[in-house]
BALOBA-1460 file (C-alpha; in Angstrom, 3 decimals):
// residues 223
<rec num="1" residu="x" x="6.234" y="20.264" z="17.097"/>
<rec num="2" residu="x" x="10.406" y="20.728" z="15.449"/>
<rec num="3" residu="x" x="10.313" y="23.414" z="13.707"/>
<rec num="4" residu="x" x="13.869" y="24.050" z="11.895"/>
<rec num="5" residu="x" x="14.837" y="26.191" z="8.832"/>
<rec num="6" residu="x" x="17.646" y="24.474" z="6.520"/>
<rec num="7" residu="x" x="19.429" y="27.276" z="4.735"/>
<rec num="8" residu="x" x="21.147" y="25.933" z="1.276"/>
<rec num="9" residu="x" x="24.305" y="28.310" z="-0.020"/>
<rec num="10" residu="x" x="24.095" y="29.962" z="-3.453"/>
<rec num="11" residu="x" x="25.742" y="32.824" z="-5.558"/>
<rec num="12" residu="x" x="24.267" y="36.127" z="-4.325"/>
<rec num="13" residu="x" x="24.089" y="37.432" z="-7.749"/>
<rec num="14" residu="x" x="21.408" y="34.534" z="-8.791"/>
<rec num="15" residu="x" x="19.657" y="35.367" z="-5.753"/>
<rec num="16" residu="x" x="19.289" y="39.115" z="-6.333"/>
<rec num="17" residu="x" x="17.492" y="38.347" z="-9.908"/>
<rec num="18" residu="x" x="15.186" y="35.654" z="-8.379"/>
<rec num="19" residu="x" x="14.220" y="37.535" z="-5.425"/>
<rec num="20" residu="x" x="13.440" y="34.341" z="-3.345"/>
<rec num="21" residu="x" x="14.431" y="33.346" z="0.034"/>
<rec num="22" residu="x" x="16.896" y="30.465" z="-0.005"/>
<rec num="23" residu="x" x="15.497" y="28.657" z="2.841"/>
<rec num="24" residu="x" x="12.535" y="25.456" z="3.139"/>
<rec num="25" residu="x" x="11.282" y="24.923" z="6.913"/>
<rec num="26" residu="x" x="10.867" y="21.099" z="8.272"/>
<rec num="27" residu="x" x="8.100" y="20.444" z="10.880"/>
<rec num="28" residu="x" x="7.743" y="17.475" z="12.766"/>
<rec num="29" residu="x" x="4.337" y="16.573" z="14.512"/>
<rec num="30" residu="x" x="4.300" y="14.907" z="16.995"/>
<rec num="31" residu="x" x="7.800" y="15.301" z="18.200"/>
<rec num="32" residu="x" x="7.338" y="12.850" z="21.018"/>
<rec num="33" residu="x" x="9.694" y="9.981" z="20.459"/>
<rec num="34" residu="x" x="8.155" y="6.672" z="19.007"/>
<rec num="35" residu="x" x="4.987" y="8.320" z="18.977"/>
<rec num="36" residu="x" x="2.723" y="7.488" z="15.580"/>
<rec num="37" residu="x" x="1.782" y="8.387" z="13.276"/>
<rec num="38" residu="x" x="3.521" y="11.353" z="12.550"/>
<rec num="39" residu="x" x="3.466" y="13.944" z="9.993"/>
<rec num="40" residu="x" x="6.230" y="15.240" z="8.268"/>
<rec num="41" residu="x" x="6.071" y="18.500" z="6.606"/>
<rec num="42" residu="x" x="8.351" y="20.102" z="3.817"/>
<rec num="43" residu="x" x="7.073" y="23.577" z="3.476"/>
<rec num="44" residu="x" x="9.429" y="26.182" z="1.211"/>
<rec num="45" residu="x" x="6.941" y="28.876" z="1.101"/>
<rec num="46" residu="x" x="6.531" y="31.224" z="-1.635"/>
<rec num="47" residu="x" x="10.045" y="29.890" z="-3.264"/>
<rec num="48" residu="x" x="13.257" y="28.243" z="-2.397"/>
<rec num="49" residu="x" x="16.182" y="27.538" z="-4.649"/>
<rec num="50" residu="x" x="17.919" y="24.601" z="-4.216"/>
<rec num="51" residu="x" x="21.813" y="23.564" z="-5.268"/>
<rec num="52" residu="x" x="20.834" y="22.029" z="-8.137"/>
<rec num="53" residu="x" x="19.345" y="25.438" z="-9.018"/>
<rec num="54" residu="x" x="15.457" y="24.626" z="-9.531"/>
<rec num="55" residu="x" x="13.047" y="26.601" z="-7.736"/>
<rec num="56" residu="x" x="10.824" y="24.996" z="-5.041"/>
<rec num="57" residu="x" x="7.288" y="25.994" z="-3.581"/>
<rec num="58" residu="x" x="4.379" y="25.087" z="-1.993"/>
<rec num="59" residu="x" x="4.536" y="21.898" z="0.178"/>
<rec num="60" residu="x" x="5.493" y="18.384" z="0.587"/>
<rec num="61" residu="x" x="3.724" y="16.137" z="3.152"/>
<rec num="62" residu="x" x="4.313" y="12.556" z="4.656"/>
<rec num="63" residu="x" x="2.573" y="10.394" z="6.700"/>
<rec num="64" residu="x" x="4.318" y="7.450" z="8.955"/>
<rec num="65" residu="x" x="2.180" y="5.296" z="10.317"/>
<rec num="66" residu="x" x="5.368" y="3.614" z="11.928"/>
<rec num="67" residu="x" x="9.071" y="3.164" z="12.102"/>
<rec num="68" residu="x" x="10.219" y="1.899" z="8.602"/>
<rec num="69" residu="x" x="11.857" y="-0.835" z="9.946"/>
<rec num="70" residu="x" x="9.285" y="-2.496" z="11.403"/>
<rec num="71" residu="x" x="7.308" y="-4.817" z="8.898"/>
<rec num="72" residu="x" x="3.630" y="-3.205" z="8.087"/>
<rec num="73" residu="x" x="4.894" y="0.565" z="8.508"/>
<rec num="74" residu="x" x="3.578" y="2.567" z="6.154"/>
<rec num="75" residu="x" x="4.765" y="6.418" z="4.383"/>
<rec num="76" residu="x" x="2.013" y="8.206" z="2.485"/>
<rec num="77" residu="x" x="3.371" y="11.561" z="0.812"/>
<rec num="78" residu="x" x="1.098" y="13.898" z="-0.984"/>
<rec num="79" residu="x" x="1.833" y="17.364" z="-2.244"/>
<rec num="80" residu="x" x="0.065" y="20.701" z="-1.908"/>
<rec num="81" residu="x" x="0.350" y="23.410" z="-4.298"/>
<rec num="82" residu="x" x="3.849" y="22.293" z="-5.120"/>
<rec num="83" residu="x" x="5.865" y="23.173" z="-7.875"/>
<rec num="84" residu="x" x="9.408" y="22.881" z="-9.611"/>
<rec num="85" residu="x" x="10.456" y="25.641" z="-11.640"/>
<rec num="86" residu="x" x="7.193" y="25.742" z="-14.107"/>
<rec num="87" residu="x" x="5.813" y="22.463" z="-13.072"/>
<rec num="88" residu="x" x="2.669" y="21.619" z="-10.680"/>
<rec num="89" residu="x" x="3.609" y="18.162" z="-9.147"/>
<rec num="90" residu="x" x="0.657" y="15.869" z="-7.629"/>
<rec num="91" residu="x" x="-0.135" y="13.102" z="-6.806"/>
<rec num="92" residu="x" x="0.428" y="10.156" z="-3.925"/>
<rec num="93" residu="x" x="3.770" y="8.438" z="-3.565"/>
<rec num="94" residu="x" x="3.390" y="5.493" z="-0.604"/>
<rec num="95" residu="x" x="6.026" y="2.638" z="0.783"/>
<rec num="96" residu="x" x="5.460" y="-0.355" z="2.835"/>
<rec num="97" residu="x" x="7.800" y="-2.824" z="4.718"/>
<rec num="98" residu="x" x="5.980" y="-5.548" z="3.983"/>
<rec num="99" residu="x" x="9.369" y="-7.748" z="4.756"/>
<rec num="100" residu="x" x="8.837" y="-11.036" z="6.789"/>
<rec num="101" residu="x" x="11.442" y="-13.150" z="9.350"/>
<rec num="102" residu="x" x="13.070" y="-14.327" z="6.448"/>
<rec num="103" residu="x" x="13.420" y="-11.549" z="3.402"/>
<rec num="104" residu="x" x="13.339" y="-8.058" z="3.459"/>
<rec num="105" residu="x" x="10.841" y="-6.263" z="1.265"/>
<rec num="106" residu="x" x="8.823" y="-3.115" z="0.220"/>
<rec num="107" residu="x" x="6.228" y="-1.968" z="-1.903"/>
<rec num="108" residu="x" x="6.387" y="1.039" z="-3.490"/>
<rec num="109" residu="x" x="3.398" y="2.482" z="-5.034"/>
<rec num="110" residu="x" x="2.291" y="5.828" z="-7.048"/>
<rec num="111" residu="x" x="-1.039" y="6.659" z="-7.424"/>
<rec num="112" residu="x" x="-2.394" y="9.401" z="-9.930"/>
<rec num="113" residu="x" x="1.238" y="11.145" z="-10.649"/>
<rec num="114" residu="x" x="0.970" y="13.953" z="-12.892"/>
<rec num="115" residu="x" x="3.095" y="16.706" z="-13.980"/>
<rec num="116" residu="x" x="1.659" y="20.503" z="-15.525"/>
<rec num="117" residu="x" x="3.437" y="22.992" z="-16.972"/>
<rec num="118" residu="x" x="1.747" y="26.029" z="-15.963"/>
<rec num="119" residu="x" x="3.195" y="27.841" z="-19.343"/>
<rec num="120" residu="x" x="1.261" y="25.345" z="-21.578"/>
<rec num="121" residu="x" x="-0.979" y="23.559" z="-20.034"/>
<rec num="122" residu="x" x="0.478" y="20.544" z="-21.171"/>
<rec num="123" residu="x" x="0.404" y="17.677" z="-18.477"/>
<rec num="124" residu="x" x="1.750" y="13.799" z="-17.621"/>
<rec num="125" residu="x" x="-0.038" y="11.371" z="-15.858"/>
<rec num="126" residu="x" x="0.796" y="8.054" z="-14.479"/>
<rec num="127" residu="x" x="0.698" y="5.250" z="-11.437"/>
<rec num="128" residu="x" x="2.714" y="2.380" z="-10.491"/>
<rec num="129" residu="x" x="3.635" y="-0.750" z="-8.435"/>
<rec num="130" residu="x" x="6.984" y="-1.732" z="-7.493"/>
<rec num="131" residu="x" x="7.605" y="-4.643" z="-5.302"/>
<rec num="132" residu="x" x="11.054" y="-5.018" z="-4.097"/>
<rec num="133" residu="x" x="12.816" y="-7.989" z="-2.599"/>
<rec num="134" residu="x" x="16.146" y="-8.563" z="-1.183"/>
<rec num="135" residu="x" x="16.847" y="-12.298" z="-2.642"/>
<rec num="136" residu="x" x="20.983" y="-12.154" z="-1.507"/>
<rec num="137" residu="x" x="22.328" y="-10.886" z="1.696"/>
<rec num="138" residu="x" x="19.637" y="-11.564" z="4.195"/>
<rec num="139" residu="x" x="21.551" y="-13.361" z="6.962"/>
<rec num="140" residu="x" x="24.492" y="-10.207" z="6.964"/>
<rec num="141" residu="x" x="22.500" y="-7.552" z="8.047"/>
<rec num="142" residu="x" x="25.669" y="-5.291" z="8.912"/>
<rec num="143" residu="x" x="27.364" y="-6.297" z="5.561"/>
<rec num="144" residu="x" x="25.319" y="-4.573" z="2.660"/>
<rec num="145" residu="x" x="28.125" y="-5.179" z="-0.272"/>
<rec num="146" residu="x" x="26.204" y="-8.951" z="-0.832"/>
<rec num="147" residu="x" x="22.855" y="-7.435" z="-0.968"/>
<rec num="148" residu="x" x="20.816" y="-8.169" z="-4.425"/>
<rec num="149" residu="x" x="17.379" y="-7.184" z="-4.541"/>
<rec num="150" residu="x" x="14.777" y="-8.533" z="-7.037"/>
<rec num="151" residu="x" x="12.204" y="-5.939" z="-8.570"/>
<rec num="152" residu="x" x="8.827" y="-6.173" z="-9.849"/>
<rec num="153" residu="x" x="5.654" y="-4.414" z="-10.659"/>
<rec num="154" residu="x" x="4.159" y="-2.389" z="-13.390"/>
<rec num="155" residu="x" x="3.178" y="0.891" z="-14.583"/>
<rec num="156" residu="x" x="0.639" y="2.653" z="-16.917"/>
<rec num="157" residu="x" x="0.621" y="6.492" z="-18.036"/>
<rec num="158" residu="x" x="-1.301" y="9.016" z="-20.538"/>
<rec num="159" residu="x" x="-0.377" y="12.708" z="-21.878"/>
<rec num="160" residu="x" x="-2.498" y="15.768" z="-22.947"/>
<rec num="161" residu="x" x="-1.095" y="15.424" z="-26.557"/>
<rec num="162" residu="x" x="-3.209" y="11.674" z="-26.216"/>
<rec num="163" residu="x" x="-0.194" y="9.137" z="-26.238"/>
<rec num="164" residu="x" x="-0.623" y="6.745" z="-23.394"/>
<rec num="165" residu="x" x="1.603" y="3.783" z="-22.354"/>
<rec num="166" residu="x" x="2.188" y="0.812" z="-20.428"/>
<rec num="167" residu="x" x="5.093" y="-1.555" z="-18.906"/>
<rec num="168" residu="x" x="5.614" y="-4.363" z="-17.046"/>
<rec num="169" residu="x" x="7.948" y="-6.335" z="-15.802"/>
<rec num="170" residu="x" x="9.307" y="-9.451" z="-17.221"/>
<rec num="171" residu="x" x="12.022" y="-11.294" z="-16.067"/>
<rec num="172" residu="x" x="12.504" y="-9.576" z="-12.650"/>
<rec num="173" residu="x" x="15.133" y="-6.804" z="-12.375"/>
<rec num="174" residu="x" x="18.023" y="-7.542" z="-10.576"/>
<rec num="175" residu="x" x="19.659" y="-5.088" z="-8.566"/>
<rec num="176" residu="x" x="23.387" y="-5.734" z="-6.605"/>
<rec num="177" residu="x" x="24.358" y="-3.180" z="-4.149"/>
<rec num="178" residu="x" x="27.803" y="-3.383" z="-5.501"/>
<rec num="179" residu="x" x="26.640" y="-2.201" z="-8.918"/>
<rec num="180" residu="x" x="24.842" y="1.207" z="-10.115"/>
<rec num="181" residu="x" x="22.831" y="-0.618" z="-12.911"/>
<rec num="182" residu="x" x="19.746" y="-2.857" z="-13.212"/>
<rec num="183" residu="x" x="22.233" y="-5.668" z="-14.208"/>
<rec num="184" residu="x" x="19.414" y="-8.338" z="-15.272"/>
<rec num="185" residu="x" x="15.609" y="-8.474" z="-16.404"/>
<rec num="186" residu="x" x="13.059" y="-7.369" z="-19.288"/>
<rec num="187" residu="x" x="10.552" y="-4.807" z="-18.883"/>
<rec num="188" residu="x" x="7.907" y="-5.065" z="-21.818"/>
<rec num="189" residu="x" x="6.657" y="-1.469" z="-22.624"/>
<rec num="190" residu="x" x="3.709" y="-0.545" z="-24.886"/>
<rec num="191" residu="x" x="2.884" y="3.120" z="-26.563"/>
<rec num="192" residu="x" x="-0.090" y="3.530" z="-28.622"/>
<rec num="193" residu="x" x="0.276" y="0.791" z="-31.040"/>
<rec num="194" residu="x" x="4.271" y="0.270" z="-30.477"/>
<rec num="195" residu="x" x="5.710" y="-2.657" z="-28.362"/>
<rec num="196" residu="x" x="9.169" y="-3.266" z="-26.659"/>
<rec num="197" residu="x" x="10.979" y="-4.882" z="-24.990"/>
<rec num="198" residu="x" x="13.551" y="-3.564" z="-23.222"/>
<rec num="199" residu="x" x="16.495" y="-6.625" z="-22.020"/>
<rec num="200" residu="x" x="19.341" y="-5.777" z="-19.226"/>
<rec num="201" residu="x" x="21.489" y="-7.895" z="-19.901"/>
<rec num="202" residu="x" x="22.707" y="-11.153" z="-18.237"/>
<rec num="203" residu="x" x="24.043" y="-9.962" z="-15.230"/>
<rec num="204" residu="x" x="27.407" y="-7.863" z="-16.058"/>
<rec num="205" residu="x" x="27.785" y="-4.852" z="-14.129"/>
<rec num="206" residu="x" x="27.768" y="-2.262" z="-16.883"/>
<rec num="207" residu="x" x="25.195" y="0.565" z="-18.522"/>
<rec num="208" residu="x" x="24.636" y="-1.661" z="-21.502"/>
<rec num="209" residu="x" x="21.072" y="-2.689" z="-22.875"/>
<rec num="210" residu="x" x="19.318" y="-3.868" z="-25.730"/>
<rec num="211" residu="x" x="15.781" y="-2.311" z="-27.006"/>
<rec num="212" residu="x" x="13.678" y="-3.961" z="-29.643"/>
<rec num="213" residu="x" x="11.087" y="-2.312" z="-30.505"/>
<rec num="214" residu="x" x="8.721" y="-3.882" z="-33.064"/>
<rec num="215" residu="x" x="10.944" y="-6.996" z="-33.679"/>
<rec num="216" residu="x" x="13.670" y="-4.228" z="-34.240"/>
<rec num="217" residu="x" x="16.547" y="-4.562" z="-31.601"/>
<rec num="218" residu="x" x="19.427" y="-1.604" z="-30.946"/>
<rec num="219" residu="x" x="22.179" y="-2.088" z="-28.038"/>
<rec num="220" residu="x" x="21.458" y="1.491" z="-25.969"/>
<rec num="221" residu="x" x="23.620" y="3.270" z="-23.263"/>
<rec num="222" residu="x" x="22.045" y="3.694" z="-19.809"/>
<rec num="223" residu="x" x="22.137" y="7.058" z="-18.389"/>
């Protein structure tokens, strides 16, 4: 078993009113080289803050059933009694190489996400797919900057206050490694009774994208 403590830097004055220590512990079992599966274990005790200044606790677990390289190798992460700030987080986050000789590719699944406040009581639930394939840059393995990956999948959610939702995805996303925006693709949500669609673009790199929502469309800034 590693067993390491990563210590993150803040003012002393924010940690004298929180009281916490600012530390989180990382365990490793088993530690034998390419030995699997192997458990992976974020633990920040009774409360850790971090540098973007939330508050951690409570613990963050996952699974490899293999190297992630390797097509078929799996990551399952689940939490236990974790929290941010005022917020239980549960739920089961998972990734597969599913990639063959020829394409790279991964699935990325959640399974019964959900978020509670512990002041209200109020809570988010949700699950999704996400398949993602690398359709550009396949033969350059070393060179990433050609790299476009194609995304699809679909998600569904509810709330306490009884709105629920769904979305899928149209025209497939398409994602350049050069770029920090979805540059192409639809994704067609629908809330309650509302429907939208919500359109990319046609492949500029830029945080522009159009919403219509009940045959009503707006141009929208990405953020």
């Amino acid at each position: 078993m590693i067993l390491f403590t990563v210590v993150q830097p803040v003012p002393a004055e924010q940690i004298r009113q929180t009281r916490q220590l600012v530390a989180f512990t990382v365990s490793v079992v088993p530690n034998t080289p390419h030995v699997f599966p192997k458990t992976i274990t974020l633990d920040f005790g009774d409360g850790c803050i971090g540098r973007d200044g939330k508050l951690r606790r409570g613990k963050i677990i996952s699974v490899y059933t293999g190297p992630m390289s390797i097509p078929g190798s799996k990551i399952f992460t689940t939490f236990a009694d974790y929290f941010v700030d005022s917020f239980k987080v549960e739920g089961t986050h998972s990734v597969e190489n599913t990639s063959t000789s020829n394409k790279k590719e991964w699935i990325v699944k959640v399974a019964d996400g959900k978020i509670t406040s512990i002041n209200t009581g109020n809570w988010k639930m949700w699950s999704s797919i996400k398949i993602h394939t690398q359709i550009q840059g396949n033969g350059t393995p070393y060179f990433p900057l050609d790299d476009v990956f194609q995304i699809t999948g679909n998600a569904n959610g509810s709330a306490s206050g009884g709105n629920s939702w769904s979305a899928s995805i149209g025209d497939p996303l398409i994602k350049k490694f050069t770029c920090h925006w979805i540059v192409k693709g639809t994704v067609r949500i629908t809330r309650n009774d509302n429907k939208a669609i919500l359109d990319y673009g046609d492949g500029a790199c830029d945080n522009k994208a159009i919403i219509t929502i009940n045959g009503i469309s707006k141009n929208i800034t990405l953020r």
